[in-house]
TIPA-279677 format. One record per atom (N, C-alpha, C): x, y, z negated. Coordinates in steps of 0.1 Angstrom, whole numbers, plus 2048, in hexadecimal, padded with zeros to 3 digits. Layout:
BEGIN
XYZ;...
% end
This chain:
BEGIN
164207691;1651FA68B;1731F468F;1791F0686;18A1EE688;1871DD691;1931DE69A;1911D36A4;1951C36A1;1931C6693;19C1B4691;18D1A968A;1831B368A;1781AF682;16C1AC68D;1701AF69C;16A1AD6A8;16C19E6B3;1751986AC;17C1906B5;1761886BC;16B1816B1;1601776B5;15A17B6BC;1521866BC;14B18C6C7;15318C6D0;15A1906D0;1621966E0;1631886E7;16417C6E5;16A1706EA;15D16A6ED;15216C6E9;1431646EB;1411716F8;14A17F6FB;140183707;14D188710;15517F713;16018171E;15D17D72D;15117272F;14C17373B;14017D73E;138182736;12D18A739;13319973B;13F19E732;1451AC734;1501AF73A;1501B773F;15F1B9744;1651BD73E;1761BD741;1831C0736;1821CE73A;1841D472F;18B1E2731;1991E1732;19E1EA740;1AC1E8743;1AD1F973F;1BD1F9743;1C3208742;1C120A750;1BB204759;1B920A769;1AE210766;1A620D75D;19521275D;195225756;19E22874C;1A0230742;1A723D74A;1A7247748;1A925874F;1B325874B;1BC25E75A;1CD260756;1CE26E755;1D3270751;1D4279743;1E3280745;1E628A74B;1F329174C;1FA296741;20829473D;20D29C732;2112A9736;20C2AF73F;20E2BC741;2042C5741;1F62C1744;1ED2C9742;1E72C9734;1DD2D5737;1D82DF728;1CA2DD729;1C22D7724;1B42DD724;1AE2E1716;1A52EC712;1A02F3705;1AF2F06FE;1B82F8705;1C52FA6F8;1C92EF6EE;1C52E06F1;1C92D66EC;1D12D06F5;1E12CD6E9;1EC2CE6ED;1EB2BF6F5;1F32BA6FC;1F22AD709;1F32A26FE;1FE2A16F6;1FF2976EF;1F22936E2;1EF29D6E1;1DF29E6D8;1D42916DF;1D82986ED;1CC2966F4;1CE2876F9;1DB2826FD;1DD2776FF;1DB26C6F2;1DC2706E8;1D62696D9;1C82676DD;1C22716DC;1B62746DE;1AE2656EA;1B52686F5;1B025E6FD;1B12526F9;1C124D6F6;1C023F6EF;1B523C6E4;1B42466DD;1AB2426D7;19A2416D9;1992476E3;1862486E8;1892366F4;1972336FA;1992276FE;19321D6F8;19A21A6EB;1932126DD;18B2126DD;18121E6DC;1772236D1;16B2176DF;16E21F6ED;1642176F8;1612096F7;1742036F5;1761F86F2;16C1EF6EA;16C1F56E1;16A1EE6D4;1581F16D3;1551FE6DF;1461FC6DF;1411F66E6;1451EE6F1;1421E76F9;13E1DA6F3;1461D56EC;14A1C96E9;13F1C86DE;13E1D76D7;12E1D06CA;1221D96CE;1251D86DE;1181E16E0;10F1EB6DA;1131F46D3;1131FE6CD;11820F6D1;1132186D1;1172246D6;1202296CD;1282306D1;1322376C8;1352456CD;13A24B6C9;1382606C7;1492656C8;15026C6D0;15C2706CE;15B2796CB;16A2806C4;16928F6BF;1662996CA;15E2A36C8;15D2A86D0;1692B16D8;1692B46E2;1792BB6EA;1702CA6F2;1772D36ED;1742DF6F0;1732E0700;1692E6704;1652ED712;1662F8716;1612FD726;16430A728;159310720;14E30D71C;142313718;14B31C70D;14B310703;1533126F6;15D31E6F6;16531F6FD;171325704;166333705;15C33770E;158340712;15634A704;14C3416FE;1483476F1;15534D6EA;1603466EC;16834D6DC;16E35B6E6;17135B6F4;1703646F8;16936F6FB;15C36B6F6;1533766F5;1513806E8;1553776E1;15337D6D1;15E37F6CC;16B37E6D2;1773876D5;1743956D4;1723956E2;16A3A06E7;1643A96E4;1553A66DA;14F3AE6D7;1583B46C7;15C3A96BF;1643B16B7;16F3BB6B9;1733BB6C2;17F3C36C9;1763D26CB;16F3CF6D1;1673DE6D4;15E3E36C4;15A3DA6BB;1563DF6AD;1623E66A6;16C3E46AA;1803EA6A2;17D3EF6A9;17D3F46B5;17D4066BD;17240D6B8;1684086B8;15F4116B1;1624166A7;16241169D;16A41368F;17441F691;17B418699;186426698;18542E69E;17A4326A8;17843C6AB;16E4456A5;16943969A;15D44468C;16744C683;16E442683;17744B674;18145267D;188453683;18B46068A;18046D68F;174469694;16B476692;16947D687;16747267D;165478671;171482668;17B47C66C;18A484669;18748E671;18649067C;18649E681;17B4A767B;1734A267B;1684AB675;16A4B0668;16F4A965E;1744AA650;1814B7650;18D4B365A;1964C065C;1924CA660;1824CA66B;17F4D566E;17C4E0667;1704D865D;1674DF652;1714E464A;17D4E1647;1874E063C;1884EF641;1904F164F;1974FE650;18F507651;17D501656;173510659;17451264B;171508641;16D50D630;177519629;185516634;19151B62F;19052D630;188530642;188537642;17F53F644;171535640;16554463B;16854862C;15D55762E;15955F627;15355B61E;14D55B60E;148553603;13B55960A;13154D605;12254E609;118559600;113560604;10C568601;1035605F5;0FD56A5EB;0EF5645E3;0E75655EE;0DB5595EF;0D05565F1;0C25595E7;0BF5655F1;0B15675E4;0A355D5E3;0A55585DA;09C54D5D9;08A54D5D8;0865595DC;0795625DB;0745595E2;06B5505E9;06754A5F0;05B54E5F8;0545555EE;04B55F5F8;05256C5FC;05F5715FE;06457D603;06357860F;06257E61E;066577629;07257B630;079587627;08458B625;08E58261D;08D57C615;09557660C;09F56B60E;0A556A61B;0B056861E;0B856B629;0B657A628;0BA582634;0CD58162F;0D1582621;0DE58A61F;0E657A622;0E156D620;0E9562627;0E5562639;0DB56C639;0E0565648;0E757264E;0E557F64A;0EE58864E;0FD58064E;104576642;10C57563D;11756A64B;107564650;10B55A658;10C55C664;10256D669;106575672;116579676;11E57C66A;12858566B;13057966D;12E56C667;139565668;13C55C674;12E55B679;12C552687;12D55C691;12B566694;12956D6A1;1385706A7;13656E6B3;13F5706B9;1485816B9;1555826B3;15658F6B1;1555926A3;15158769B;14958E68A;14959C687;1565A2681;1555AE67F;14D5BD687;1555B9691;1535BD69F;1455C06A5;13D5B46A1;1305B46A4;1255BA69B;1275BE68E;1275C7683;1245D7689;1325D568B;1355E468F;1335EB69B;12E5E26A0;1285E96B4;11A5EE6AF;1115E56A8;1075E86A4;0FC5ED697;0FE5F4694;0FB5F6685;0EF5FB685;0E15F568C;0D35F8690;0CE5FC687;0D15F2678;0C85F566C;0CA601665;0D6607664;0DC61565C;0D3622660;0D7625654;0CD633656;0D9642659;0D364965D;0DD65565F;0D2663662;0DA66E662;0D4678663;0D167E653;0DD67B64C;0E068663D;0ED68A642;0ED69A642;0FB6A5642;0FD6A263C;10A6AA63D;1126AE629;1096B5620;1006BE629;0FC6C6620;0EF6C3612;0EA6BC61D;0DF6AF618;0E66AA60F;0EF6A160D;0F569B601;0FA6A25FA;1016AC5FE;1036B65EF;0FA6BE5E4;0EA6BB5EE;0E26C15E5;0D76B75DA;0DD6AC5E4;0D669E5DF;0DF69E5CD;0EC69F5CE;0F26995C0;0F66A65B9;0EC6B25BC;0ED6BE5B7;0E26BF5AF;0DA6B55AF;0CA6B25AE;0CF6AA5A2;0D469C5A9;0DA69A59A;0DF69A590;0E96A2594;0F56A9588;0E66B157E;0E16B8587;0D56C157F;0CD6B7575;0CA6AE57B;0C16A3571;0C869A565;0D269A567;0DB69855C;0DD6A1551;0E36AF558;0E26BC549;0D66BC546;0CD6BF54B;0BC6C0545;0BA6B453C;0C06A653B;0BA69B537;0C669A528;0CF6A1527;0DB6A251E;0DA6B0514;0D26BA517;0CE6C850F;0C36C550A;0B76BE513;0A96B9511;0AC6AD503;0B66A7502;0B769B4F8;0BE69D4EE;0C86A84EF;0D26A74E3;0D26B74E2;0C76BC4E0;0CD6CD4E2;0D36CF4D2;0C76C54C5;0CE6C64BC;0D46BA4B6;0DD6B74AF;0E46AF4A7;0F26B34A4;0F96AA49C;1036A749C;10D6A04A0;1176A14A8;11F6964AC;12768A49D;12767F4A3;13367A498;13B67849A;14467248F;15267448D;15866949C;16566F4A1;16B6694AC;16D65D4AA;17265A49B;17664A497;16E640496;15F646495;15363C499;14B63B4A5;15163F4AF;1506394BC;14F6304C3;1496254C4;14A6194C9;1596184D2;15E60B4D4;1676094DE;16460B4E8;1566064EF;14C6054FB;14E6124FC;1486184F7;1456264F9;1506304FB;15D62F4F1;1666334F5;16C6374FE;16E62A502;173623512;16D62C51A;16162C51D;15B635527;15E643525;16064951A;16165651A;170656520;17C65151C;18965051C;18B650530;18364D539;17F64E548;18365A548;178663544;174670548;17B67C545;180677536;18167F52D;18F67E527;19E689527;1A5681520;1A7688510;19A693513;19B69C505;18A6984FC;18868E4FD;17968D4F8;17468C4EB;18068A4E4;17B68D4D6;1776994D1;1886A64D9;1886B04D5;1786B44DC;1726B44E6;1676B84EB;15A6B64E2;15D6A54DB;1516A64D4;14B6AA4C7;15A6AC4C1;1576B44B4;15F6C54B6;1596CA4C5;15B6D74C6;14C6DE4C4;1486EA4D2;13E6F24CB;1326EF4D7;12A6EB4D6;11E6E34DE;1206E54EB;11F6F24F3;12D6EE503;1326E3506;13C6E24F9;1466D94FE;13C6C8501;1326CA4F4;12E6B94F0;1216B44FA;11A6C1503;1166BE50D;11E6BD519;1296C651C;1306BF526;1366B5526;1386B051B;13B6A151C;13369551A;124697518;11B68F51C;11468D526;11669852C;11069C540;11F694542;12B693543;13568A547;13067D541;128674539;12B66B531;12066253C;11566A542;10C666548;10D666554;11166F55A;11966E56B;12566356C;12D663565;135653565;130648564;12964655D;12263C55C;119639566;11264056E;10B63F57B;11263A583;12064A585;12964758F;12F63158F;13362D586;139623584;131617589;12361A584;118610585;116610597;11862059E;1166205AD;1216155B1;1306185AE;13860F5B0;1396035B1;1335FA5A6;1315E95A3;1275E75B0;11C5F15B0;10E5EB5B2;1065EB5AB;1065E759F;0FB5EA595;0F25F6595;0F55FF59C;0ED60A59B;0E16095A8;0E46015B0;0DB5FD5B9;0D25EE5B9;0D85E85AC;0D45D75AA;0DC5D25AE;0E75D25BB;0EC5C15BE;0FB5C45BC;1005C15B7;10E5C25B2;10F5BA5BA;10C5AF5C0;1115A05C0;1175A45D3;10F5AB5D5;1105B35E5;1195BB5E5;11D5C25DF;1265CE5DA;1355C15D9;1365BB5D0;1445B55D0;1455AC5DA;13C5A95E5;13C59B5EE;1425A65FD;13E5B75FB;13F5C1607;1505C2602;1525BF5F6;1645C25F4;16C5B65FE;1655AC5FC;16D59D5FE;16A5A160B;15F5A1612;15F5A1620;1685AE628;16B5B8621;1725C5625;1805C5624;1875B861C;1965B2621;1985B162C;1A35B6630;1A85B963D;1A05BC649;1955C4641;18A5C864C;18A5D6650;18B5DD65C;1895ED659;17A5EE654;17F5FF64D;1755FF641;168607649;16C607654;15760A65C;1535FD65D;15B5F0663;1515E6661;14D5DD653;1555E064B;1505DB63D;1445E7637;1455F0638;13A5F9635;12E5F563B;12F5F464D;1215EE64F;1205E1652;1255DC648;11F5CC645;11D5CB636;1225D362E;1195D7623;10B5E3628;10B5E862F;1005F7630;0F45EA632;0F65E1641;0ED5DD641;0EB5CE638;0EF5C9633;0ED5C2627;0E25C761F;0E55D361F;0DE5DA611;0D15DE619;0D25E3624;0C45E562A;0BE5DC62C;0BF5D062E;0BB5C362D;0B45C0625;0B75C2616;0B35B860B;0AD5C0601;0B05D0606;0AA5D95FD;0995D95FA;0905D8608;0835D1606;0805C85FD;0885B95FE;0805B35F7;07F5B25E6;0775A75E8;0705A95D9;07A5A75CD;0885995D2;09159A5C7;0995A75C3;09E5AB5D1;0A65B55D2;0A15C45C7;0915C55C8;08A5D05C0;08A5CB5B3;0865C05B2;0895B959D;0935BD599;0A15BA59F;0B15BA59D;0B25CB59C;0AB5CF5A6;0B05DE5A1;0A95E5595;09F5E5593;0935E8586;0985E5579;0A35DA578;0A65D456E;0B85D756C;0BB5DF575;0C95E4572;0C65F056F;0B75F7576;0B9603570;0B6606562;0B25FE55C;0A85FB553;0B95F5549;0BE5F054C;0CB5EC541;0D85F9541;0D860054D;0DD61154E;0D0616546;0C7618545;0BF624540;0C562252A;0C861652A;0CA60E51D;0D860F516;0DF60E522;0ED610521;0F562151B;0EC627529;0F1634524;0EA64351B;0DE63B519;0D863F508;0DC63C4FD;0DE62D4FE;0E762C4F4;0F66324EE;1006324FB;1086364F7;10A6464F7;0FD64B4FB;0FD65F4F9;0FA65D4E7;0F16574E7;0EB6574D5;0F36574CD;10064C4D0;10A6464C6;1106554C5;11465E4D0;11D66B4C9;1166754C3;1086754CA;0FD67F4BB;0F467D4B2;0F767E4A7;0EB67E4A1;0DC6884A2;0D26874A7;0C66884A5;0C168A499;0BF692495;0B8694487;0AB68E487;0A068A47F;09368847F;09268348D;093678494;0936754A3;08666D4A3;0786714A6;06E6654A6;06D6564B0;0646504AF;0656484B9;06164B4C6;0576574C2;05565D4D2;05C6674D8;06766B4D0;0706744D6;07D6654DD;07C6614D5;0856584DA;07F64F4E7;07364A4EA;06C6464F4;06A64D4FD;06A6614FD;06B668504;07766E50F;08366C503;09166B50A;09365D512;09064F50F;093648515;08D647525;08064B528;07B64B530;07D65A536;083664535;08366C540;09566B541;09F66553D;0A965F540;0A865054B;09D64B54B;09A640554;09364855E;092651562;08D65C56D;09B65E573;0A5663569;0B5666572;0B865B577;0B8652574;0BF649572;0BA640582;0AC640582;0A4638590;0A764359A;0A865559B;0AF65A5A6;0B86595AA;0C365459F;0D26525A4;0CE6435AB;0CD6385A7;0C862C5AF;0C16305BC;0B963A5BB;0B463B5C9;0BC6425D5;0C564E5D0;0C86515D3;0D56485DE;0D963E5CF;0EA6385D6;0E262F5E1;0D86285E1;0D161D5E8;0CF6265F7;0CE6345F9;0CC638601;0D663A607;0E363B600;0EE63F607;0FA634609;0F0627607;0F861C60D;0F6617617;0E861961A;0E7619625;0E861F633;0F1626631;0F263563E;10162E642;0FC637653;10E63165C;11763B651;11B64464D;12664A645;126645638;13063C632;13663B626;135643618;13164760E;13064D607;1326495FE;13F64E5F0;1416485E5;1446575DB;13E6545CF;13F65F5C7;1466545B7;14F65B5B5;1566555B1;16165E5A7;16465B59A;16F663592;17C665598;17F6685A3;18C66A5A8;19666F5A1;19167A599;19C684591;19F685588;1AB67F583;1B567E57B;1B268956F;1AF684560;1AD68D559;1BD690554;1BF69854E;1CD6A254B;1D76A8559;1CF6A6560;1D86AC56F;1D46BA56F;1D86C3579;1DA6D057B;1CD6D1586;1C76DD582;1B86DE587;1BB6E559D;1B46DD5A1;1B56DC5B3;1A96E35B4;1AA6EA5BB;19B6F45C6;1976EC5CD;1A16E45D7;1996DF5E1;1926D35DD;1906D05D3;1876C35CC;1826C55C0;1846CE5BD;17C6CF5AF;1776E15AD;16B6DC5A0;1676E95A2;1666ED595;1656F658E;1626F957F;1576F8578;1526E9570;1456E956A;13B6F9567;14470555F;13F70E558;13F715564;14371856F;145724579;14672E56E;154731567;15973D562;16174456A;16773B570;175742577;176740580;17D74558B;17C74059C;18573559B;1857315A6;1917255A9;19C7255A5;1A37325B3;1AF7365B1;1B67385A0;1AE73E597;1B473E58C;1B672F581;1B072A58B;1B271C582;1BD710583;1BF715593;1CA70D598;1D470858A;1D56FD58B;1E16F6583;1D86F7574;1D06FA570;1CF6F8564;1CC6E955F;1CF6E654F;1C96D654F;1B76D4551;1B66CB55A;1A96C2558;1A46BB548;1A16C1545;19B6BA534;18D6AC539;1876AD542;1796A8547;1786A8550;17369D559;16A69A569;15969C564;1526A4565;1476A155C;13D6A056C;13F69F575;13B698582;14269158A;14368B58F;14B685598;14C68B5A6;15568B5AF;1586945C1;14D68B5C7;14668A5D1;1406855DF;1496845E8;14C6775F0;1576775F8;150672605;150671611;14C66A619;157668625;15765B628;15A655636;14F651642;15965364E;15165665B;14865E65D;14465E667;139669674;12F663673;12566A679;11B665686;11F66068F;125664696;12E6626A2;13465869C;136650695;13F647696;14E648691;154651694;16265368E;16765667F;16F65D67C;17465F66F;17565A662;17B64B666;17764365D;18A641657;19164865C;1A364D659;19F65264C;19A656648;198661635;191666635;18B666629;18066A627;18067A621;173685623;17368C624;164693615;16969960D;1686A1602;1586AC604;14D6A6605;1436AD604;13C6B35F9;13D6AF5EC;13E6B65E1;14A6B25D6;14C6BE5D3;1586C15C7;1566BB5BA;1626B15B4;1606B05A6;15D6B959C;1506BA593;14C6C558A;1546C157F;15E6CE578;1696C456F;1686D3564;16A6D055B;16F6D854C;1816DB54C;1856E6552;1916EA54A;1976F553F;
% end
């Protein structure tokens, strides 16, 4: 209440109240600080709570000053300083963990191996052995290394000799399945050849037309070659065993790997996953797209005269007989500690070699063949890397002879 509106009052109670003097009022230093309000603030401040007493005295009335910060006050903003300060360290010490973790994953992503298929069988209890083989090789201490100290699951105990009588068996079930199907017909003309088909002959063959409009010799030896490449090729992908996908993942993993421990981390992969249930669908149904594949393309070069349906149901089915031994066969020989690949090695129009090749007809001895042209691979050589023992994995070594036409 402004003091010029008090006056009356004040003069009716000069004997009953005392005067407020400036002896009564707190002296007040212009050098001290209290709650960070500057001296001269503060000295306002007082004059004015002076008044304010003044003037409540006089109309008997309470009155309220601004409030003036304390240590309490003081404590608190220092406390919640504080705890904010430690919430920014936290902080920055989350997003720095998290950056580390982010570069980490970055460089491991950088430098594993692509993840294996997961077979999704859910009742196999096999059916995710080839991801965790996968996670074996990449996690263990040693990876490659650890591979190749122990190769428990491989099988062993086939000679050379054993294998040479193994794909002597097949070569045999191939001619029998090629005289058995086409003993009569006619071939057709070279210019209607499929491309497809071509192509595969043009592998084996660099005289194949002249072969198949020569004198029946020639058009079975070039069908016994039309069907051995096509196996041989399919052993190569995979597909002749079902998993291709294993076959191109044992390439990627065998970068700058020596080729005993990429072999057995493919051998046992394949021993792994060969049991289960996907692994047996996948193969049933490749053999089954080979049994399709290479009937068809034998058919396209002969004609069959009068061919029934059950002559035709009878060739398809004892051609899916050759076709499941060779599958059995390669599946057997993937999984062994020695390497085995059978494969078209030999250059058609080259000069005929003894020590690798042998003469489809057995007319003539070796020696007299030397240098002559190769017209045909109509089997492919057997080659194998490494021992029992473990060694000889420097080059591989020639256990059966390419059967070739010159």
């Amino acid at each position: 209440m402004p003091p010029s509106t008090n006056a009356a009052s004040k003069s009716q109670h000069d004997a009953s109240q005392p005067a407020v003097t400036s002896a009564s009022l707190p002296t007040i230093s212009t050098s001290s600080s209290v709650g960070g309000i500057p001296s001269s603030s503060r000295l306002a401040s007082s004059t004015s709570s002076s008044s304010s007493i003044s003037n409540a005295n006089d109309n008997h009335a309470p009155q309220t000053s601004a409030p003036v910060p304390t240590a309490d006050s003081k404590s608190n903003n220092t406390g919640l300083t504080a705890a904010v300060g430690v919430l920014a360290g936290l902080l920055v010490l989350a997003l720095l963990a998290i950056g580390f973790l982010l570069l980490r994953r970055c460089k491991r992503s950088n430098n594993a191996r692509p993840a294996l298929h997961t077979y999704s069988d859910a009742s196999d209890p096999q059916a995710n052995t080839v991801t965790a083989l996968q996670k074996g090789f990449s996690d263990k201490p040693g990876g490659q290394a650890g591979l190749a100290e122990g190769p428990s699951t491989l099988l062993s105990g086939l000679d050379d000799k054993a294998v040479n009588a193994k794909f002597a068996q097949l070569d045999s079930a191939i001619q029998d399945w090629v005289v058995g199907s086409f003993r009569v017909g006619t071939p057709v003309p070279g210019d209607s050849v499929s491309l497809e088909t071509a192509a595969l002959l043009g592998r084996f063959s660099s005289e194949w037309r002249a072969l198949l409009s020569g004198d029946p010799r020639g058009r079975f030896v070039l069908l016994r070659g039309l069907v051995a490449t096509a196996l041989s090729e399919a052993n190569d992908s995979g597909d002749l065993i079902g998993d291709g996908e294993i076959c191109q993942l044992a390439a990627e993993v065998g970068r700058g790997v020596p080729t005993a421990q990429s072999h057995f981390w493919k051998a046992q992969t394949l021993a792994l996953v060969s049991s289960t249930a996907a692994h047996r669908a996948a193969r049933t149904a490749s053999i089954e797209r080979l049994t399709a594949l290479v009937d068809g393309s034998a058919a396209s070069l002969i004609n069959v005269p009068q061919a029934t349906s059950s002559a035709l149901a009878t060739r398809a089915r004892r051609l899916r007989a050759v076709v499941t031994s060779a599958s059995d066969l390669a599946l057997e020989l993937s999984q062994q500690k020695i390497a085995y690949e059978w494969t078209t090695s030999v250059d058609t129009g080259l000069g005929f070699d003894g020590t690798g090749m042998e003469d489809v007809l057995q007319e003539q001895r070796a020696d007299r063949l030397a240098g002559k042209r190769v017209r045909a691979v109509v089997f492919p050589d057997v080659r194998k890397w490494g021992s029992e023992e473990g060694g000889g994995w420097e080059r591989s070594v020639v256990i059966r002879k390419a059967a070739v036409l010159v």
